[in-house]
MARBA-3410 file (N, C-alpha, C, O; in Angstrom, 1 decimal):
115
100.9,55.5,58.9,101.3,54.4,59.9,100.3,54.2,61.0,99.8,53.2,61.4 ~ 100.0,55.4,61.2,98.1,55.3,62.1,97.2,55.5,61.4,97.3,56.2,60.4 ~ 96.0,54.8,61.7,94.3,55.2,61.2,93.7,54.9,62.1,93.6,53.9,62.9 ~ 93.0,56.4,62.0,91.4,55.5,62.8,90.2,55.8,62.2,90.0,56.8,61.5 ~ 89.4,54.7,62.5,88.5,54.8,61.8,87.1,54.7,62.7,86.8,53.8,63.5
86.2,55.7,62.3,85.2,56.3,62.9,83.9,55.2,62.5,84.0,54.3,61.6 ~ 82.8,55.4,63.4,81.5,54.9,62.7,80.6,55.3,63.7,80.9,55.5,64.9 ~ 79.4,55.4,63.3,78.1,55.4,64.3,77.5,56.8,63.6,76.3,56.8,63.4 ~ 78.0,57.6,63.4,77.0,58.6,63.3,75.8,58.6,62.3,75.7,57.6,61.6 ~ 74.9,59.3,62.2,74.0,59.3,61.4,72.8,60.7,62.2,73.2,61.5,63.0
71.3,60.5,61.7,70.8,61.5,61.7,69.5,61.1,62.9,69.0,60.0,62.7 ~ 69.3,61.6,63.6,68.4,61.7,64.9,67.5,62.4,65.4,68.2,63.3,65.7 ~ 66.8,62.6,65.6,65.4,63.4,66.4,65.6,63.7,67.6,65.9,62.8,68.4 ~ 65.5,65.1,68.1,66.0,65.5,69.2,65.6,65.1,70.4,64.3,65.1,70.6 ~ 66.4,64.7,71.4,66.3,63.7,72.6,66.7,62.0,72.5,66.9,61.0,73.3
66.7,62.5,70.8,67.6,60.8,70.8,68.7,60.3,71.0,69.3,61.1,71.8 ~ 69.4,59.4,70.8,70.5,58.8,71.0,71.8,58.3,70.1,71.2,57.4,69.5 ~ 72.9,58.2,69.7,73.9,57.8,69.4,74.8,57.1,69.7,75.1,57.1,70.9 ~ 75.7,56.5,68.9,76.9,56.2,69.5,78.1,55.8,68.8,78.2,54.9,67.9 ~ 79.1,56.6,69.0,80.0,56.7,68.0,81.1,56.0,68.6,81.2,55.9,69.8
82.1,55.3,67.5,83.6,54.2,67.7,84.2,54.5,66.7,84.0,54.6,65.5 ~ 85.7,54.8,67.8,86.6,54.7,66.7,87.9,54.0,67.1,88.5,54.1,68.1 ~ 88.1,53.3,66.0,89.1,52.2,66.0,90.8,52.7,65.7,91.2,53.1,64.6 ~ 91.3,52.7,66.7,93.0,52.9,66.0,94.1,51.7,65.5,94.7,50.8,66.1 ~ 94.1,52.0,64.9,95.3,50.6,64.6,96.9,51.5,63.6,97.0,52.6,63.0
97.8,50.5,63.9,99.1,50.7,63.2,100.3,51.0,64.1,100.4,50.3,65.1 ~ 101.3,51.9,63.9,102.3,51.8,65.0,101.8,52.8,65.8,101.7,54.0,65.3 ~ 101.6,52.7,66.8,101.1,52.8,68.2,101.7,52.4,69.7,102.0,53.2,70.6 ~ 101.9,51.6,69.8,102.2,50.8,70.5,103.0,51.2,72.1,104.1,51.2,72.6 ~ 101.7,51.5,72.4,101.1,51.9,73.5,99.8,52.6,73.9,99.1,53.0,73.0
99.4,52.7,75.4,97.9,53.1,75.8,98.3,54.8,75.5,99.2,55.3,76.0 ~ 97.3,55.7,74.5,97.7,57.0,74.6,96.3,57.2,74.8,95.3,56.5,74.7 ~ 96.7,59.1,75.2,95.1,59.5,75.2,94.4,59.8,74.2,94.9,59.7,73.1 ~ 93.1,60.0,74.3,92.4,59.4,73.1,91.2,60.7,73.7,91.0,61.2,74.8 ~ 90.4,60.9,72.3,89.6,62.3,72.2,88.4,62.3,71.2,88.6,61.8,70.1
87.4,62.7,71.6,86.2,63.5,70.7,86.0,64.9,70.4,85.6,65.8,71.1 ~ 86.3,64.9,69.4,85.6,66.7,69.2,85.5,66.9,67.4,86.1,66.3,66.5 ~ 84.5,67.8,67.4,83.5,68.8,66.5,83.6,69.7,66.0,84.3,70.5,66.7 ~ 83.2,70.2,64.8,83.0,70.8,64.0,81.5,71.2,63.3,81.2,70.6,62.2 ~ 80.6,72.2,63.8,80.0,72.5,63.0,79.8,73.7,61.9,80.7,74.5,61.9
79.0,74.0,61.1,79.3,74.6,59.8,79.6,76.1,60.3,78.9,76.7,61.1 ~ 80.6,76.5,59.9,81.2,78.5,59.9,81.4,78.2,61.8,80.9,79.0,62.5 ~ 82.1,76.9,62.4,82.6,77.2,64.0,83.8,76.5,63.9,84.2,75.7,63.0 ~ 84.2,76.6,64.5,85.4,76.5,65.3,85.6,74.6,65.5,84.5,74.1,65.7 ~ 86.4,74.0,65.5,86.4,72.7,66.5,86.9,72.9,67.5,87.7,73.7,67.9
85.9,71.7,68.1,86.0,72.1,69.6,86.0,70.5,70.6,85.3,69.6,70.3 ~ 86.6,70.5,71.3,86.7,69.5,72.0,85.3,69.1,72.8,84.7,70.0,73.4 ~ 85.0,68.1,73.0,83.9,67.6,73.0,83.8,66.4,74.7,83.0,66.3,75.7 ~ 85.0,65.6,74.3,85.3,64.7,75.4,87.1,64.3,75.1,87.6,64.4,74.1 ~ 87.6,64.0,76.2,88.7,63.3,76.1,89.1,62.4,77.5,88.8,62.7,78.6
89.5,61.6,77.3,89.8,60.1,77.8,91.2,59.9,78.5,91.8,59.2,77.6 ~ 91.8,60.0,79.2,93.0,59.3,79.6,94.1,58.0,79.4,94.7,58.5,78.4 ~ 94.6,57.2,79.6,95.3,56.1,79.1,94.9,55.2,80.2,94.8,53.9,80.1 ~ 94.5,56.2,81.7,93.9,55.1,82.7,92.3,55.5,82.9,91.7,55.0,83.8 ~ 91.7,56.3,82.2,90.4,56.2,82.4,90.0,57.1,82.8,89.1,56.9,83.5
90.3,58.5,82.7,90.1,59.2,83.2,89.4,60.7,82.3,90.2,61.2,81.5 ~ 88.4,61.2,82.5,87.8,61.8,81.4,87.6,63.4,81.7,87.7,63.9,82.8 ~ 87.3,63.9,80.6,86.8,65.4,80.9,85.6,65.6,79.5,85.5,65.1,78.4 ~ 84.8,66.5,80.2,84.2,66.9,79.4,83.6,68.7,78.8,83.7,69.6,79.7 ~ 83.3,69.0,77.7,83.0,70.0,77.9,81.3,70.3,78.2,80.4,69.6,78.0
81.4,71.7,78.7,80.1,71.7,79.4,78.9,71.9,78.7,77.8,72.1,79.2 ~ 79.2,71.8,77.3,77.4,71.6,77.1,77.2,70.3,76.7,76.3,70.1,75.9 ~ 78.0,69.2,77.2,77.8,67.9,76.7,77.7,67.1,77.9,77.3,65.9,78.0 ~ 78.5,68.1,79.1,78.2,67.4,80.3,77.1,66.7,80.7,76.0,67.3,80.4 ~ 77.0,65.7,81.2,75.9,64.7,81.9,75.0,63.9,80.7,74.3,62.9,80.9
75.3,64.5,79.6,74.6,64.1,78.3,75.1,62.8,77.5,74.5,61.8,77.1 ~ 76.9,63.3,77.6,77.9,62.4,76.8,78.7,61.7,77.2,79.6,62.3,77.7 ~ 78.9,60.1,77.2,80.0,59.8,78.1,81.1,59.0,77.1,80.7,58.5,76.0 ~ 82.3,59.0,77.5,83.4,59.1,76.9,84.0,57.1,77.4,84.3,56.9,78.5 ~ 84.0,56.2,76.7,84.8,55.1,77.5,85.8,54.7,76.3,85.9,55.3,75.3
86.5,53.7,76.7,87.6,53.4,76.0,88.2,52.0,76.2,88.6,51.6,77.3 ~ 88.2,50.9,74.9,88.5,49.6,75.2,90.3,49.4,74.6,90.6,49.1,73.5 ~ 91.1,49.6,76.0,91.9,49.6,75.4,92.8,48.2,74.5,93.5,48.3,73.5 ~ 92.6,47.3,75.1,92.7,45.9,74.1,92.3,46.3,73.0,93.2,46.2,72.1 ~ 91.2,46.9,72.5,91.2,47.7,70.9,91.9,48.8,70.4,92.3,49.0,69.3
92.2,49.5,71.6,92.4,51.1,70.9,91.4,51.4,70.5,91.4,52.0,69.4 ~ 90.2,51.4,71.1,89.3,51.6,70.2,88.4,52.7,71.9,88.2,52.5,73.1 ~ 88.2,53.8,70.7,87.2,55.3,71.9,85.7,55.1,71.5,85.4,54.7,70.4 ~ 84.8,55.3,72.4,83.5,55.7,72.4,82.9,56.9,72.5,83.8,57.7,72.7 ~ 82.3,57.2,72.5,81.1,58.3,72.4,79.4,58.3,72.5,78.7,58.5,71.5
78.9,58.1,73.8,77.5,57.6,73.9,76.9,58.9,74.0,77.2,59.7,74.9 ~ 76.0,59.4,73.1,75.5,60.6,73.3,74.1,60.5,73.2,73.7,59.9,72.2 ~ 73.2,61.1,74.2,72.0,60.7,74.7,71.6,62.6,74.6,72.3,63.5,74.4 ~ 70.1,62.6,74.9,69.4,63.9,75.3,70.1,64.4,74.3,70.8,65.3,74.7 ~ 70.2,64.1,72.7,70.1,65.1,71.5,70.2,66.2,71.7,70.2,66.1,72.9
70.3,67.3,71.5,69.7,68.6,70.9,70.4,69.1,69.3,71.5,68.5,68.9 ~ 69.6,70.1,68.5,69.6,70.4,67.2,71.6,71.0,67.5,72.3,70.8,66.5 ~ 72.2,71.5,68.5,73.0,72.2,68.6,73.6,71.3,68.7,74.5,71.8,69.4 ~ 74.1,69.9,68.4,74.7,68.5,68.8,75.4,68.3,66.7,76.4,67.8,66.2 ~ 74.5,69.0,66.4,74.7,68.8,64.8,75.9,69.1,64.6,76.1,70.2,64.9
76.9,68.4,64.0,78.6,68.7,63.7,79.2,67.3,63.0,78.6,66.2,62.8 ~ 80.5,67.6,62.5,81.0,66.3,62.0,81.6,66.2,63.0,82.0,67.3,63.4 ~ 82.0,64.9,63.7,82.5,64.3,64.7,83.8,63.8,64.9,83.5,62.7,65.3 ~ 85.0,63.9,65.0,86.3,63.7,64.7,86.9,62.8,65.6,86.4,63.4,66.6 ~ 87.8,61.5,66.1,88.2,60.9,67.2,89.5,61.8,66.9,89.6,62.7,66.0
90.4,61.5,67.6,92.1,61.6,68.0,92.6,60.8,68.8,91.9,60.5,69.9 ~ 94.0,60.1,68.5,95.2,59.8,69.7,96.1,60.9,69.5,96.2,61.5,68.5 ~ 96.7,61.2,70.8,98.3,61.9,70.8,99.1,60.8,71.4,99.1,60.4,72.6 ~ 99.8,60.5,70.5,101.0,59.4,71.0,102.0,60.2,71.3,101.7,61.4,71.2 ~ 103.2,60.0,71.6,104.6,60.7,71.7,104.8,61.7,70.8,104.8,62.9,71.0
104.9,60.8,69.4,105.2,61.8,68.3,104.1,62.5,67.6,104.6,63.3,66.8 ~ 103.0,62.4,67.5,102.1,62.8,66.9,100.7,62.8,67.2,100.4,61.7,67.7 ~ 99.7,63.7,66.9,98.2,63.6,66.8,97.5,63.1,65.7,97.3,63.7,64.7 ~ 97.1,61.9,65.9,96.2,61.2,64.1,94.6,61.9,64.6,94.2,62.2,65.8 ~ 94.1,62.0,63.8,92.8,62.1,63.9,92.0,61.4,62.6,92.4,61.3,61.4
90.8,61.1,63.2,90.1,60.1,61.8,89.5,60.7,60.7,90.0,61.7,60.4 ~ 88.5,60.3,59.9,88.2,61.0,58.8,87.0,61.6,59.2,86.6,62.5,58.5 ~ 86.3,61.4,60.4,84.7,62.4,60.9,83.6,61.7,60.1,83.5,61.3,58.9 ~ 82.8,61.7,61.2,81.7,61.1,61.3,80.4,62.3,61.2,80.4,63.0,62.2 ~ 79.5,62.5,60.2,78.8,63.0,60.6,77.3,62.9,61.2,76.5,62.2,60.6
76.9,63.7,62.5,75.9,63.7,63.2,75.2,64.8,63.1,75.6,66.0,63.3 ~ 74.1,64.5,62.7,72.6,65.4,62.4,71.2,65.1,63.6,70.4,64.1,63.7 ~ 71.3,66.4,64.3,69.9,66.2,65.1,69.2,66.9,64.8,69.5,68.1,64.6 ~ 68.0,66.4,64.5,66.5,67.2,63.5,65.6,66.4,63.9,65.6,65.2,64.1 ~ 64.6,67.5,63.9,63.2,67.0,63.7,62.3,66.8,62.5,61.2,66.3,62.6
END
């Protein structure tokens, strides 16, 4: 009854840039919070950024000052601007809403930083 659906990732050279969206649509129907986080290979996922219903963000600290988190809520749709690369950025990328009843999360995007 939800999806979201992810896009932007792809593969980059360290110090480059990205930017990832993800779209939610279906029964929803309302502003929820909305999330980024990661997975890379033999770790853990991990929260990355999360967003508020009025704008309000957190980040974790190795993405701090690097990554910023916005959100158009007329879409339902999360961002992800991630700038100053590093090889340790390399993970599949996951959005989330938590509505009342449940956490959707999208299908993951994957992001590669290499030289």
């Amino acid at each position: 009854q939800v999806q979201l659906v992810e896009s932007g990732g792809g593969l980059v050279q360290p110090g480059g840039s990205l930017r990832l969206s993800c779209a939610a649509s279906g029964r929803i129907f309302g502003i929820y919070p909305m999330g980024w986080y990661r997975q890379a290979p033999g770790k853990q996922r991990e929260s990355v950024a999360t967003i508020t219903s009025g704008g309000i963000t957190n980040y974790a600290d190795s993405v701090k000052g690097r990554f910023t988190i916005s959100r158009d809520n007329a879409k339902n749709t999360v961002y992800l601007q991630m700038n100053s690369l590093k090889p340790e950025d390399t993970a599949v990328y996951y959005c989330k809403i938590t509505t009342r009843v449940y956490d959707y999360w999208g299908q993951g995007t994957q992001v590669t930083v290499s030289s």
